[in-house]
ZAMARGU-4260 file (C-alpha; in steps of 0.2 Angstrom, whole numbers, plus 5000, padded with zeros to 4 digits):
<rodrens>
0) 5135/5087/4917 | 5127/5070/4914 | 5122/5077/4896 | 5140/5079/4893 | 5145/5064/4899
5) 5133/5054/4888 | 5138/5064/4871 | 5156/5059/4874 | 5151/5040/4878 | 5142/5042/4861
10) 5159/5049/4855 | 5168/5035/4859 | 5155/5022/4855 | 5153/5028/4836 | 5171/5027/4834
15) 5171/5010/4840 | 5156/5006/4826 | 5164/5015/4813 | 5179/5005/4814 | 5169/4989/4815
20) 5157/4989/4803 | 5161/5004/4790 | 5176/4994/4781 | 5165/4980/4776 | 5153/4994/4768
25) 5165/5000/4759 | 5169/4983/4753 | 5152/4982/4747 | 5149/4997/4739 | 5166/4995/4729
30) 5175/5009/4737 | 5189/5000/4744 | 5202/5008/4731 | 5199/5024/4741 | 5214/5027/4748
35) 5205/5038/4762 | 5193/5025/4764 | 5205/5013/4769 | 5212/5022/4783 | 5205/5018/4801
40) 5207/5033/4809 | 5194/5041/4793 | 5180/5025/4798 | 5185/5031/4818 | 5179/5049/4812
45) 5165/5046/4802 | 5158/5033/4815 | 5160/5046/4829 | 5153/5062/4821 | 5139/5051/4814
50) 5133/5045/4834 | 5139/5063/4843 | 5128/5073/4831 | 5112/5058/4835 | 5117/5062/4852
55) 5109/5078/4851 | 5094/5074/4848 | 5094/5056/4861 | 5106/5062/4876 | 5089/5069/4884
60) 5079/5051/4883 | 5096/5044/4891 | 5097/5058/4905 | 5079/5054/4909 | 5081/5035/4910
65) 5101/5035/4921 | 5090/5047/4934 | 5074/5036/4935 | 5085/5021/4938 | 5094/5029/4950
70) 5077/5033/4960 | 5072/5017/4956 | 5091/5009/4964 | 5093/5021/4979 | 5073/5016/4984
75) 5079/4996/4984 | 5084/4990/5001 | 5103/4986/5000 | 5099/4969/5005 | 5087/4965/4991
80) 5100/4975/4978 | 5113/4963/4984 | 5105/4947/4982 | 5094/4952/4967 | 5114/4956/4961
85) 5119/4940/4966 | 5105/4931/4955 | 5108/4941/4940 | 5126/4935/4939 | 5120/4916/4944
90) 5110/4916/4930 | 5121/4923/4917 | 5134/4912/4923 | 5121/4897/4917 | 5115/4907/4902
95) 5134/4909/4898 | 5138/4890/4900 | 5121/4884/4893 | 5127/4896/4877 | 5143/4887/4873
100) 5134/4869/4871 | 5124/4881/4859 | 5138/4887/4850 | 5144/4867/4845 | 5128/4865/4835
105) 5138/4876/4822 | 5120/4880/4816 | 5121/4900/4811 | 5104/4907/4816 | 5103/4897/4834
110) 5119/4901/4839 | 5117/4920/4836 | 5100/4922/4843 | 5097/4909/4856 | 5113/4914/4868
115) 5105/4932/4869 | 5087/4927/4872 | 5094/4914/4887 | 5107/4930/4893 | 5092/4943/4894
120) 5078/4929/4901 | 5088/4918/4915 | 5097/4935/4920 | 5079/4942/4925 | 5072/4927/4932
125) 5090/4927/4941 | 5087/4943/4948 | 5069/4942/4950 | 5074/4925/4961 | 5088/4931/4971
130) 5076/4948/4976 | 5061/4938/4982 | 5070/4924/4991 | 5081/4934/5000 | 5076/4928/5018
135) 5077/4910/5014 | 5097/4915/5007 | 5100/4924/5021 | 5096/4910/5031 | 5105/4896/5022
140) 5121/4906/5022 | 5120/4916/5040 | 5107/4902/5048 | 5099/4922/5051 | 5084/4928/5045
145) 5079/4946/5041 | 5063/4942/5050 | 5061/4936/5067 | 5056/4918/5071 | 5051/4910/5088
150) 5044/4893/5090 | 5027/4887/5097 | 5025/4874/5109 | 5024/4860/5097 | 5042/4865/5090
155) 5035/4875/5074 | 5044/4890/5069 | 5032/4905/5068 | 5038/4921/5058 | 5033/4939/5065
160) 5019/4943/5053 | 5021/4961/5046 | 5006/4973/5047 | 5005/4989/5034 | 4996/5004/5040
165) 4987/5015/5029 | 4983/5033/5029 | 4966/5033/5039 | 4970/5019/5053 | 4984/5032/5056
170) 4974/5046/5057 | 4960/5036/5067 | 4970/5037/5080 | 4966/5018/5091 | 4978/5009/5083
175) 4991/5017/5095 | 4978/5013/5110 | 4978/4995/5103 | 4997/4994/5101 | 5000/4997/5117
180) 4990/4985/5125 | 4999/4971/5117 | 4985/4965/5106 | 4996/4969/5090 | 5008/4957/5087
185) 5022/4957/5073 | 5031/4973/5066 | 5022/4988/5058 | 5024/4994/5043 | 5025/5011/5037
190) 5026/5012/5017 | 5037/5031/5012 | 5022/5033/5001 | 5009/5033/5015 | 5020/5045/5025
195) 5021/5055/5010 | 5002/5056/5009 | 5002/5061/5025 | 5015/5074/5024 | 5003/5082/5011
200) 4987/5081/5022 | 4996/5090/5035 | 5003/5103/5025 | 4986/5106/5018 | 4976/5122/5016
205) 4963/5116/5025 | 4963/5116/5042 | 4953/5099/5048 | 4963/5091/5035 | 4981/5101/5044
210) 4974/5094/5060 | 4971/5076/5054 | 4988/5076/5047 | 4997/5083/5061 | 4986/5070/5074
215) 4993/5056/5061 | 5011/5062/5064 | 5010/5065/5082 | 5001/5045/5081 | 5016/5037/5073
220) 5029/5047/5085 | 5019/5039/5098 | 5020/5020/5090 | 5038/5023/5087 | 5042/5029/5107
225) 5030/5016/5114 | 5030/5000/5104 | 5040/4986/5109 | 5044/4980/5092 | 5049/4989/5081
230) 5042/5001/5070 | 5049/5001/5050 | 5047/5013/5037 | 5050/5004/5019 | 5055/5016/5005
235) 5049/5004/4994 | 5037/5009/4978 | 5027/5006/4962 | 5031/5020/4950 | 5017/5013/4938
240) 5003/5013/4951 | 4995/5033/4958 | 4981/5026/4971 | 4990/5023/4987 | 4976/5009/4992
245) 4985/4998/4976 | 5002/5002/4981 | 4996/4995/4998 | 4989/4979/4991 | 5005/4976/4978
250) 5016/4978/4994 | 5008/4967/5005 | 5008/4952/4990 | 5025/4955/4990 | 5027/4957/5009
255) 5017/4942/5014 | 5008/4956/5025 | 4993/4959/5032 | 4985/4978/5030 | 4977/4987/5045
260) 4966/5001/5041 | 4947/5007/5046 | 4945/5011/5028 | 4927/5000/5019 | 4932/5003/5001
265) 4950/4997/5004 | 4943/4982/5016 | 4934/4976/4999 | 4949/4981/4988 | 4959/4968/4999
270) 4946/4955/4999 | 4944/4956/4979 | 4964/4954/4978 | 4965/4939/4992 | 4975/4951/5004
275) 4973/4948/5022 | 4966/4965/5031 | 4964/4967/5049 | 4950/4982/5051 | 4949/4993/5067
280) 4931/4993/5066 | 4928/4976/5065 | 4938/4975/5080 | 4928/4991/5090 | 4910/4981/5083
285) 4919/4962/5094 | 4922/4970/5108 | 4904/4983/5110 | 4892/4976/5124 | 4883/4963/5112
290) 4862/4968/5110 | 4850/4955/5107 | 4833/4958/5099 | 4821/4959/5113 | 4831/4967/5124
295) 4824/4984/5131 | 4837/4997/5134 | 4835/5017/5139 | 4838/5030/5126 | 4837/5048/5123
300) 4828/5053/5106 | 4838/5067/5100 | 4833/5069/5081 | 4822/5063/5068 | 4828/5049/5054
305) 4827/5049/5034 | 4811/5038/5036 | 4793/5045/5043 | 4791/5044/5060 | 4808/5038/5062
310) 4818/5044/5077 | 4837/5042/5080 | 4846/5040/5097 | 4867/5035/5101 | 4871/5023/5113
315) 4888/5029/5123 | 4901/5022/5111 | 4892/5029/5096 | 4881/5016/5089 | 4867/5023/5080
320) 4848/5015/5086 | 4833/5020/5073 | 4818/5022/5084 | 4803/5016/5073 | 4789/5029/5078
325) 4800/5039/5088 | 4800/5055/5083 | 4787/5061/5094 | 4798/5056/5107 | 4811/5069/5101
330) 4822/5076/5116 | 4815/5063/5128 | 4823/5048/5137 | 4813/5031/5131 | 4813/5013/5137
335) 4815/5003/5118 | 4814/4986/5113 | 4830/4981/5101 | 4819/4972/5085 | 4835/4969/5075
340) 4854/4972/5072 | 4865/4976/5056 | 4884/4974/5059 | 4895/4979/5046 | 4915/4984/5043
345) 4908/5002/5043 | 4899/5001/5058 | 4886/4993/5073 | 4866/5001/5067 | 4851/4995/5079
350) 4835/4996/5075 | 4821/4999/5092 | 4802/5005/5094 | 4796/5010/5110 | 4790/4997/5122
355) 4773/4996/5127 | 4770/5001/5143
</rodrens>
């Protein structure tokens, strides 16, 4: 149907064309005595066949464009599609007025290009304006804000920060443990392409990967029924970006957002890109019981390490403690001495050798 629909606009359009432009053609090529030629309903025809049989072979292209920029449309918030609206129109009005003290110059090449150029560039940056500044709008017309502010002490207004979550800190599990305490402050963020990632891993073949995406679904049903605030799901998207961890780091530039995750790769990709990222481990390593070297412990030795000699023991929460020379003492509980510490986003290792008697 939208095929057809598009060969008849091309109908219509070459009509329109011939009857513009073929006359003077004719006039050029000395065929104005043609008493056919000189009939306007013969330039409508001409004009009209000539673009509804290029239609053929172009209606497809335009079928493909209308539907991705309908996608594109029906994804937009209908708050940013009104206000980006609203500074297209702003800035062609001033393109438009801008365009007629252009037009007094009488000078032939300015006057036909310039207009055109200031139509296509102010419009965008109109639009592009009223789409990123729509909170500030919002509040100069409403005295409202789309986003929540409070004020400290001092008078300050604060705004909820927003917080995306990605695939693995939803999977994890702890963020809803966290949430719930009160720690997490601001409004979570659910990007449509994160959920769809997760729709995927649950549908999946494989059954740990069904289980971590039904647990990741059962997690966000539970943020959604116990959070205080709010819990949004954005259908916003980048069509020119495949790696989930960029669309992440593009939406929360644009977002002014922090990301949470317990992910080590997309911790550095946010670093690199300047984007704020709050890490669940990070947050487990603050809050473990802190081990100083010298400090004797008691440990079970339950397997041998990658190095010689080297045993391996877990404290309660899971940190891993490489016994230097205890792999003799495999299967046995040990009093150790701590002789160092390495804390990282991935994780808390402790490093021990058995202590003298």
């Amino acid at each position: 149907m939208l095929k057809r629909v598009i060969q008849v606009a091309f109908l219509f359009i070459g009509g329109a064309l011939g009857l513009i432009f073929l006359p003077p053609l004719y006039a050029f090529m000395n065929l104005s005595s043609n008493p056919w030629l000189n009939n306007p309903y013969f330039s409508v025809a001409i004009g009209a066949a000539l673009l509804f049989v290029l239609s053929f072979a172009l209606s497809d292209y335009f079928v493909k464009l209308i539907t991705w920029l309908e996608e594109v449309l029906f994804k937009l918030p209908a708050a940013d599609l009104l206000f980006g609206t609203l500074g297209l129109i702003v800035g062609l009005c001033v393109a438009t007025l801008v365009g007629v003290a252009i037009n007094q110059m009488n000078i032939p090449v300015i006057t036909a290009v310039v207009p055109a150029i200031l139509s296509i560039v102010l419009g965008y940056l109109g639009f592009r304006l009223g789409f990123s500044k729509r909170d500030e709008l919002l509040q100069i017309f409403t005295g409202k804000s789309s986003k929540k502010r409070l004020n400290d002490a001092s008078g300050k207004e604060i705004q909820d920060q927003y917080k995306l979550l990605d695939t693995s800190v939803i999977i994890d599990g702890r963020i809803a443990d966290i949430s719930a305490t009160g720690f997490v402050e601001g409004v979570l963020v659910v990007p449509q392409f994160v959920l769809t990632e997760l729709q995927h891993i649950a549908d999946s073949s494989d059954t740990l990967k069904r289980t971590r995406g039904r647990r990741g679904l059962d997690i966000l049903k539970r943020l959604q029924d116990e959070r205080a605030s709010k819990v949004l799901i954005t259908e916003v998207d980048f069509e020119d970006v495949a790696e989930v961890d960029l669309k992440l780091v593009r939406l929360a530039k644009n977002m002014g957002a922090q990301i949470l995750t317990n992910d080590f790769n997309l911790n550095k990709v946010c670093e690199l890109h300047r984007v704020q990222v709050l890490n669940i481990n990070d947050l487990a390593n603050a809050v473990k019981p802190v081990v100083i070297p010298g400090e004797d412990m008691q440990v079970v030795v339950i397997k041998d390490g990658k190095e010689h000699n080297q045993g391996v023991a877990y404290l309660d929460d899971g940190t891993m403690i490489v016994v230097e020379g205890g792999r003799s003492y495999i299967g046995q509980a040990i009093t150790v001495t701590v002789t160092s510490v390495l804390q990282t986003s991935a994780g808390r290792m402790i490093f021990a050798k058995p202590k003298e008697d």
